[in-house]
N, C-alpha and C positions, 0 to 999 in steps of 0.2 A: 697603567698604560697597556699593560698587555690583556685585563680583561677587559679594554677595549675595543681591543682588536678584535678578538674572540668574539664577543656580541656582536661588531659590523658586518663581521664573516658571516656568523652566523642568521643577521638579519639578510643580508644577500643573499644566501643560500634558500633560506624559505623565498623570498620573493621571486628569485629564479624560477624555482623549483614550480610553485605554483604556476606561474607565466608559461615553462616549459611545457608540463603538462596540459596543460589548459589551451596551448597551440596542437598541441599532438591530440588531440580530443576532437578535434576539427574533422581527426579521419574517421569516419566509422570503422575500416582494417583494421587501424592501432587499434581502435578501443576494444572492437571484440577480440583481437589479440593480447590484449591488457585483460581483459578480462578471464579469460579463458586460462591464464596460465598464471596471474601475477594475484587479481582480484581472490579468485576462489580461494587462494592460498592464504591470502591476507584474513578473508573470511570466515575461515578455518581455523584461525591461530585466534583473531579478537575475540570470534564467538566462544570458542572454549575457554581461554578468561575469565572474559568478564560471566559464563555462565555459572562460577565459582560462588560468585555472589547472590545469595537466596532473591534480593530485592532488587528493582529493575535501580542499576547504576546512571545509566544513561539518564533518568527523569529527575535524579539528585544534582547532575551536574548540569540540566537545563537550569534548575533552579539556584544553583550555584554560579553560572554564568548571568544570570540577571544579577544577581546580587554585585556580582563582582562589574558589572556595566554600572548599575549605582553607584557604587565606591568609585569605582572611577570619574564618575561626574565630580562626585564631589570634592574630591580630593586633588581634582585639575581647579576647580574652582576657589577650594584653600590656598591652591599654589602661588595664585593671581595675585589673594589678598596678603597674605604672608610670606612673599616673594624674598622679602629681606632676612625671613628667617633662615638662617645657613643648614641647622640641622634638618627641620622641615623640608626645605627645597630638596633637600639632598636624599630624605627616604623618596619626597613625590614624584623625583626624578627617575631614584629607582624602579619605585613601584610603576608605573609608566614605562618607564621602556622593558619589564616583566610584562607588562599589561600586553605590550607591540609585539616581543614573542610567542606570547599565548594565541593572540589576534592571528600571526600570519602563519601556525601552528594549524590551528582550526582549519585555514582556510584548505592548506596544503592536503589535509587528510579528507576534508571534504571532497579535496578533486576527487583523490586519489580511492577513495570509500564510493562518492555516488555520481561524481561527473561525469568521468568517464564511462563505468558502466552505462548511466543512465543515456549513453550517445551511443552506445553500443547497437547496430543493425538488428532490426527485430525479430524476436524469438531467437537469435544468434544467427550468422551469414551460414547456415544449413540447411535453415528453411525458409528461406527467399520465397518458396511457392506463396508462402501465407501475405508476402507482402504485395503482390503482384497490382491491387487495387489501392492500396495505402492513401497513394496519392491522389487520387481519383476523389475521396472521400475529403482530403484537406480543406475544400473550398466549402464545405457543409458537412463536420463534424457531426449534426443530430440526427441526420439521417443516412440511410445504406446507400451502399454504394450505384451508380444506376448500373455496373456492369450486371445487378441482381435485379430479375423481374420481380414485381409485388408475389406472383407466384412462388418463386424459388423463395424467398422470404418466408411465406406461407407453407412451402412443405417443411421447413426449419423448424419452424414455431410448430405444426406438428407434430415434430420429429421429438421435439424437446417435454410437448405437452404430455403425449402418449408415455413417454418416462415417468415424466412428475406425476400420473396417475398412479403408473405402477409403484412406484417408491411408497405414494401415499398408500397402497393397500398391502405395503409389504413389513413395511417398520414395525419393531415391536413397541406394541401397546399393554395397559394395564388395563384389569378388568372393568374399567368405564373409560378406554376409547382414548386415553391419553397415551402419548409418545413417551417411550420411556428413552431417558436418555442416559448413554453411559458417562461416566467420570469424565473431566476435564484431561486429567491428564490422556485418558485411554484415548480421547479424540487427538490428542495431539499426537500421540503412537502412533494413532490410523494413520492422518495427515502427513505426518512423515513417510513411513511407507509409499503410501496413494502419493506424491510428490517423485518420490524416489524411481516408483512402477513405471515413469514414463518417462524417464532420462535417458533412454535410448532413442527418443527421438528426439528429447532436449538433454542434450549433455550437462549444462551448467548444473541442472538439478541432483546431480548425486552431489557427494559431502557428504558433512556435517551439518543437522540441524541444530540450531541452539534452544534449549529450554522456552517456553514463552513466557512473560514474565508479566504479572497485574500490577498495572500503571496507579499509585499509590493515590493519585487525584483523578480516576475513571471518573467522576461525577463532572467534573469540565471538562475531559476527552466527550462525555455524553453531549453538554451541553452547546459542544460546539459538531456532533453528528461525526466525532472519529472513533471506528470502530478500535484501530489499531496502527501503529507505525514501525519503521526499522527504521534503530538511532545508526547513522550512520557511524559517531562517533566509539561507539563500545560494540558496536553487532548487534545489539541485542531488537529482541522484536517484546513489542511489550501494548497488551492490550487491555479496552476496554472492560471492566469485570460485567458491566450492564449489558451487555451484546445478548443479543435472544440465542438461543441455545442450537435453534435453528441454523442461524446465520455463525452459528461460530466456526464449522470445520471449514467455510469456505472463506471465513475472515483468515483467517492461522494460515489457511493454504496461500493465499495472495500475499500473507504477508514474509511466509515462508521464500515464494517465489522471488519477490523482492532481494531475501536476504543471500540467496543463489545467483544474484544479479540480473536478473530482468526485472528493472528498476522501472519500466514506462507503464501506466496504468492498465493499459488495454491487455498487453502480454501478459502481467499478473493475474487478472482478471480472466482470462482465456487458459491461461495454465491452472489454477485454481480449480476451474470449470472441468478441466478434461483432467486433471488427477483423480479432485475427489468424482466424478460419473463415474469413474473406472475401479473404482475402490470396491472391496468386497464387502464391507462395512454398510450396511443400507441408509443411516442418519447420514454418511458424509456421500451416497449418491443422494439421497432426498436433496438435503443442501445445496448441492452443486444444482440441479436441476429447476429447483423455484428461486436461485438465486440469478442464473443465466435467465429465466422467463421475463423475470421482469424488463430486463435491457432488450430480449429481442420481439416479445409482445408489444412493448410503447414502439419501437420502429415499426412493426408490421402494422399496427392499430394507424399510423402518421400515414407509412404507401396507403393502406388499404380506405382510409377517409380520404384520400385523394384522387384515388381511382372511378370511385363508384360515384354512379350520378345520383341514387336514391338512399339517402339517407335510411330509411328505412330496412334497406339491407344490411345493417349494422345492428338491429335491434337485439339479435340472440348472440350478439357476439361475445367469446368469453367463457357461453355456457358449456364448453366441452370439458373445462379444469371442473376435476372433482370439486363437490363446496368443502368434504373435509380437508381440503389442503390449506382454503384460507381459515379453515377452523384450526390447522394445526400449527399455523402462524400467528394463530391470533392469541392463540394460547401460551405458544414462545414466549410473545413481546407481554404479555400479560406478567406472566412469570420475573422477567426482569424485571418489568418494574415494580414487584412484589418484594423483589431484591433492592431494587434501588430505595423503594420508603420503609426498610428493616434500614437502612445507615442514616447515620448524621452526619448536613451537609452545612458546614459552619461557613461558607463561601458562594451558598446557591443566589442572596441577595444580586450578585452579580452574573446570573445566569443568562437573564437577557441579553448584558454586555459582552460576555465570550460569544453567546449568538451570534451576536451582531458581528463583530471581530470576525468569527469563521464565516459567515455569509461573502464578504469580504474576500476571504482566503480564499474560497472555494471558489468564485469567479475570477481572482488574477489565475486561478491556477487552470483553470479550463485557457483562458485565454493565450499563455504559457505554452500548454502541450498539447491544445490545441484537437487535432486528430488522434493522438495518441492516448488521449485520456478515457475514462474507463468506458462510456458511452462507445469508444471504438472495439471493442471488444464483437461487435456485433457482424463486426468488414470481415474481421479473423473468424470467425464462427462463420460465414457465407462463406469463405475461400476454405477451409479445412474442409468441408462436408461439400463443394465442387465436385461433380462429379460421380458423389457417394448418394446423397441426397436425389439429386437432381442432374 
């Protein structure tokens, strides 16, 4: 009688608890309040944890949570047919309401780990200036905002091009022209740092960084086009091993940002961008630099074919980026997947199907967050260089 009691309490208590927070999430105040003082703490203590463990925890208990949804099917479905059995009924019954614990468990630290933050006012309610156009942009997320002329767009893309040239003639190369790239771990040192360097205009960014950790089934994180994630549930940030070499300090860095709590894509994306430019490390400015081109070149290429009445005035478009930059991209992505057909992929039969799954994913999740997904990164990049730029 009394560990029943215990368990109804118990079962109350999460379902409040969830409900509670999950009203109070509504403010964006609280949240950056929550975040700022309760989150980072929380973030602090889980990452250092679970970073105890060599292997990414979090992707063990993905796959341990399916499992545990299987058994549960079935084991509600034995209950049905073997209802009469008294011993049977009475573990199914247990195990079930363990099951409704676990369930309302999850839910609770979900808020608590990414709802809130992720409702949290962007870039944190200190830098309001970057948000000034936010809304302007919600009714056409693909493209900039109109309070930016095709011009002002254009001296951006400049601004960005004229870097990623310099980066590309600054990086160290081997004596036939190749990018020599330092250690994983050592980019994660930089990244860290280069994160850290700019917490003075974004607070949340200092802490502790956690380890990054290779996602034991990266060949389906590929398949479905995810470079990297932070498990909300352990802290942990745990990536892609196939990501181009290129593209990694600026993967780690966004994923980094996430893990500091700017959880919305575009802010990660923008933060990622202005650590690692800033870095003294030249691979993690290269990176930042032809990783921002690409989101603000396909905007400016959208105004500028829309502006111009003669098609023909697009014809040299482009030619201003060195060609060793996409040579030094090409060779990245080359690289990996020189890595990726050095493994055995006992599960790639179903490669098209994860495809398809994430094609899926990736448009409820545009639709979801709508202007704040990573394509908004672009509104933020126009409003930070206001003024500087242009």
């Amino acid at each position: 009688m009394k560990q029943n009691k215990c368990y109804t309490i118990t079962v109350f208590l999460l379902i409040g608890g969830s409900l509670l927070f999950n009203l109070l999430a509504c403010s964006s105040a609280f949240c950056d309040i929550y975040t700022i003082h309760i989150y980072r703490l929380l973030s602090d203590i889980w990452g250092r944890v679970f970073a105890l463990f060599p292997f990414a925890m979090g992707e063990i208990l993905m796959y341990l949570g399916a499992l545990l949804i299987i058994l549960t099917i079935i084991i509600a479905l034995l209950l049905i047919i073997l209802w009469k059995k008294q011993g049977y009924r009475r573990f199914a019954q247990g195990f079930l309401k363990s099951m409704l614990v676990t369930v309302l468990s999850v839910v609770l630290i979900y808020t608590l780990h990414w709802v809130i933050p992720y409702r949290s006012s962007l870039l944190g309610s200190g830098n309001t200036y970057l948000m000034e156009s936010s809304a302007s942009s919600a009714s056409n997320s693909d493209a900039p905002s109109n309070r930016y002329t095709v011009r002002e767009l254009g001296l951006l893309r400049s601004y960005i091009v004229e870097n990623l040239n310099e980066c590309c003639l600054t990086v160290p190369r081997d004596e036939e022209g190749h990018v020599i790239y330092p250690s994983t771990d050592s980019m994660q040192a930089e990244v860290t740092k280069a994160m850290q360097g700019i917490s003075d205009e974004f607070p949340r960014l200092t802490g502790y960084y956690p380890p990054m950790k290779t996602a034991l089934c990266s060949d389906v994180l590929d398949w479905m086009g995810i470079g990297g994630y932070t498990y909300p549930y352990t802290m942990e940030i745990t990536i892609n091993q196939y990501v181009s070499y290129l593209y990694y300090p600026t993967l780690i860095s966004h994923e980094a940002a996430h893990h500091q709590g700017y959880y919305q894509e575009n802010e990660a994306n923008f933060l990622s961008y202005l650590g690692c430019s800033r870095s003294e490390d030249p691979i993690l400015r290269y990176s930042a630099y032809l990783y921002i081109y690409s989101y603000i070149d396909s905007d400016y290429f959208q105004a500028l074919s829309e502006s111009v009445t003669d098609p023909s005035e697009l014809k040299n478009y482009g030619d201003d980026v060195l060609p060793q930059v996409w040579t030094d991209d090409w060779e990245a992505f080359m690289k990996s997947e020189e890595i990726y057909e050095a493994d055995s992929h006992p599960l790639e039969e179903f490669s098209d199907t994860a495809s398809d799954v994430a094609e899926v994913g990736w448009d409820t999740q545009a639709d979801i967050i709508q202007e704040n997904g990573y394509d908004g990164v672009v509104e933020l990049m126009l409003n930070y260089y206001d003024g500087i730029l242009y």
